[in-house]
C-alpha positions in Angstrom: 0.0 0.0 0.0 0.9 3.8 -0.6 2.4 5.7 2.1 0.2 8.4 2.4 2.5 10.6 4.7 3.7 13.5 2.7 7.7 12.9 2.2 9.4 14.6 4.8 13.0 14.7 3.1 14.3 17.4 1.1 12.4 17.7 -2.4 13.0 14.9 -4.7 14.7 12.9 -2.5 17.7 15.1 -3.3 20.8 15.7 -0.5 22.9 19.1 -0.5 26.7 19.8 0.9 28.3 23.1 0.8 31.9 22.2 -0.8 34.9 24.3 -0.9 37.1 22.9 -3.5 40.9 22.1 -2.4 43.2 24.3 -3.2 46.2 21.9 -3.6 48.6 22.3 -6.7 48.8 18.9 -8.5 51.8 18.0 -10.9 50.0 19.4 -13.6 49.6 22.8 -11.8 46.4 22.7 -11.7 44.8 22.9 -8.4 41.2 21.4 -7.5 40.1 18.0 -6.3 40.0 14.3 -7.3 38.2 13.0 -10.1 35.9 10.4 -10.1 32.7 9.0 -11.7 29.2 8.4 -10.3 27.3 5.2 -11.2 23.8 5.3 -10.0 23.4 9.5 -9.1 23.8 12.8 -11.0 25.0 15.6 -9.2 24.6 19.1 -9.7 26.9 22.6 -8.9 25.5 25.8 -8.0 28.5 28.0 -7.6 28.3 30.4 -4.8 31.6 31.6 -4.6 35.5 32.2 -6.2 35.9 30.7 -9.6 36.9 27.5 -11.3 36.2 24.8 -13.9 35.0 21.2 -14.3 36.7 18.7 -16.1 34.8 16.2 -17.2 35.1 12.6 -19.7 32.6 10.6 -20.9 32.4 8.7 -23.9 32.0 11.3 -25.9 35.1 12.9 -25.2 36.7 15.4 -23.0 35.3 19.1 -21.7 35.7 22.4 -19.8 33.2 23.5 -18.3 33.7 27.3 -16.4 32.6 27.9 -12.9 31.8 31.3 -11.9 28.6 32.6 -9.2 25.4 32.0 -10.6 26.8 29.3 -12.7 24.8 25.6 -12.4 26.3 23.0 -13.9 25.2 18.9 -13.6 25.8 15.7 -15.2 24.7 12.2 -15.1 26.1 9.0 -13.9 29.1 7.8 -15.5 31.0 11.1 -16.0 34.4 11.6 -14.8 34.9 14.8 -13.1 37.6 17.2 -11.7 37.4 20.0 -10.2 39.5 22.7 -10.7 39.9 25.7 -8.1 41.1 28.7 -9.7 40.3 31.4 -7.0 38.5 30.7 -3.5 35.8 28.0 -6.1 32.7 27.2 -3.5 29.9 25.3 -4.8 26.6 24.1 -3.0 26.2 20.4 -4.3 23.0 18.9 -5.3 22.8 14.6 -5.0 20.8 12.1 -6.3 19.0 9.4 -4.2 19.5 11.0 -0.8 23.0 12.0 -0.7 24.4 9.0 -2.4 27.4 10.0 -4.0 28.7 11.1 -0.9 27.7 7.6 0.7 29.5 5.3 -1.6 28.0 6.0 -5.5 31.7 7.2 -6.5 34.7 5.1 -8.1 38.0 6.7 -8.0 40.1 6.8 -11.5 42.6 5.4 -9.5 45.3 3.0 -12.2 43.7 -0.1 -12.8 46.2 -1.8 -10.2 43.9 -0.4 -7.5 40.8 -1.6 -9.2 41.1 -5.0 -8.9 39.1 -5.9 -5.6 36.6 -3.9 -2.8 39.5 -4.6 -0.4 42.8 -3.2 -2.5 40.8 -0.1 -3.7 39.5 0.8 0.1 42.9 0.7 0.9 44.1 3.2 -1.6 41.2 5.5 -1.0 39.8 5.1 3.0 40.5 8.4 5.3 40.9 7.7 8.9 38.8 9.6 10.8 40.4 9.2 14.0 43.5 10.3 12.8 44.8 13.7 13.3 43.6 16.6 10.4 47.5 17.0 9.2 47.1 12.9 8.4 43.7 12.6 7.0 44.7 15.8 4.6 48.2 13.6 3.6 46.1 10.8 2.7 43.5 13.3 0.7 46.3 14.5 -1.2 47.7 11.0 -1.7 44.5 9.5 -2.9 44.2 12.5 -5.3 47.1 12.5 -6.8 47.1 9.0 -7.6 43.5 8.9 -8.8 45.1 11.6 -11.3 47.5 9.4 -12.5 44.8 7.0 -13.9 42.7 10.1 -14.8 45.3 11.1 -17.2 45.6 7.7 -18.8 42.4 7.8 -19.6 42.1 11.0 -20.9 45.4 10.3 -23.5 44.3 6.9 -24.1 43.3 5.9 -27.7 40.5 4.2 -28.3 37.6 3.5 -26.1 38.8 0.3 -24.1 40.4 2.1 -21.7 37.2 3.8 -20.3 35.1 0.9 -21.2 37.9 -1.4 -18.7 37.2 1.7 -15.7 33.5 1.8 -16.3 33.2 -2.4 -16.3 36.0 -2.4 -13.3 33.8 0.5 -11.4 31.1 -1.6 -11.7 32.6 -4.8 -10.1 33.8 -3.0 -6.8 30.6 -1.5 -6.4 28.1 -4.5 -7.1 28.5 -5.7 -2.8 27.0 -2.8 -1.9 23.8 -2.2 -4.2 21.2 -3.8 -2.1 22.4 -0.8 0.2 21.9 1.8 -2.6 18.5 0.2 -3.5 17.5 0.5 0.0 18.2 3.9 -0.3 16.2 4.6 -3.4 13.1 2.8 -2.5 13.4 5.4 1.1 14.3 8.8 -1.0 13.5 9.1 -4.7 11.4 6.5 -5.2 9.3 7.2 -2.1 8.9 10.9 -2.9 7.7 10.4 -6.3 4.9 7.6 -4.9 3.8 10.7 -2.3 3.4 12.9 -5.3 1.3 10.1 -7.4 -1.0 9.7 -3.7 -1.2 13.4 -3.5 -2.6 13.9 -7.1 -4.7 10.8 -7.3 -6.1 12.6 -3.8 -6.9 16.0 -5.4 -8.6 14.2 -8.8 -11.1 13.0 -6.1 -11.6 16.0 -4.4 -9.5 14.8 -1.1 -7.5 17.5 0.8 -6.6 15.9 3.4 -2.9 15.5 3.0 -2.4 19.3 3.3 -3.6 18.8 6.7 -0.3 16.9 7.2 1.9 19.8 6.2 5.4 20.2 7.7 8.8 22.8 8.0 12.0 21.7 8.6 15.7 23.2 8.9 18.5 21.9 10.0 22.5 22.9 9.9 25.4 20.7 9.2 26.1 18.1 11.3 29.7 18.1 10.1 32.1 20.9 9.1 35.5 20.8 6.8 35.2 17.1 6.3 37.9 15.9 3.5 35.6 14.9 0.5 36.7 13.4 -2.8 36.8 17.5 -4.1 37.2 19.4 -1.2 36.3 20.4 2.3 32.8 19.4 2.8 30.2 20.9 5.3 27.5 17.8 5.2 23.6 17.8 6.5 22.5 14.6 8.2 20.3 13.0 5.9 19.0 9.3 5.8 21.9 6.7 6.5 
């Protein structure tokens, strides 16, 4: 049966974070975050602040896309994406399916050597969070900088094999884990569209009564400056 309860998450079943993107030089000299591709989510920029770009590889090739306030800027699942800071870049971040990029929906373009298993890419990629800040921000960088490596392999590649071995590779260390994501899905997205299909088949029969249910909610970060995959994150609780 329907849950008639109105959906009490934010609209769509979406998540937000405010980001500010990492302002660390890479050996390219281009400063900005990791890249990394999505499987099951798109994600979305709304640039508040400083400017930047974001790099992005897909199948049909490699782009640039600037980041200045006011811009917003999204993409689907199975894009590669950098970020690139070029001055003070701060982005609020819109999330698919209740926050799930930030909750496990990302693959690192880490070199295919760290792709092989769930175990050998945790290892490459997992921040401690008991450690001290100064250690979780060396292993940021670390992780960054290698998943640049493969990142630039697969952006001078030639052919499409290359991207075709990440995506199918991607796909393998994620698979444990998508009975979780499902989970999700069925709470978030796919519950707020079955509240919107109740609340119209309601009002086609003349039945209010679900605005007598009618809620407000706010609620600040529960986490500030946390190391994300693109920068410092300031994260909202959400569904776990």
């Amino acid at each position: 049966m329907v849950n008639t309860g109105a959906f009490t998450g934010l609209p769509g079943g979406v998540a937000v974070s405010h980001l500010r993107v990492y302002d660390w030089p890479a050996a390219d000299g281009v400063c900005g975050g990791t890249p990394h591709m999505h499987l099951t989510c798109s994600e979305g920029y709304v640039v508040t602040g400083g400017r930047g770009a974001v790099q992005t590889l897909t199948t049909s090739g490699y782009e640039v896309t600037p980041l200045v306030p006011g811009t917003v800027a999204w993409f689907t699942p199975g894009t590669i994406h950098r970020l690139v800071n070029e001055d003070d870049l701060r982005i609020t971040v819109l999330m698919q399916n209740s926050g799930l990029p930030e909750a496990g929906d990302a693959v690192l373009t880490l070199p295919p050597r760290y792709l092989t298993d769930p175990e050998t890419y945790a290892a490459a990629t997992r921040i401690p969070a008991d450690a001290p800040e100064a250690e979780q921000e060396r292993v940021a960088r670390a992780r960054r900088d290698l998943a640049l490596e493969g990142y630039r392999a697969l952006r001078e590649a030639d052919g499409p094999e290359p991207l075709a071995a990440f995506h199918r590779a991607a796909a393998a260390l994620v698979r444990p884990r998508l009975a979780e994501w499902r989970e999700r899905w069925r709470r978030g997205a796919e519950a707020a569209a079955a509240a919107t299909g109740e609340q119209l088949r309601r009002l086609e029969q003349g039945d209010t009564s679900h605005l007598a249910d009618a809620t407000v909610r706010a609620e600040l970060p529960s986490a500030h400056g946390k190391f994300g995959m693109c920068g410092r994150l300031d994260v909202y609780p959400g569904p776990a």
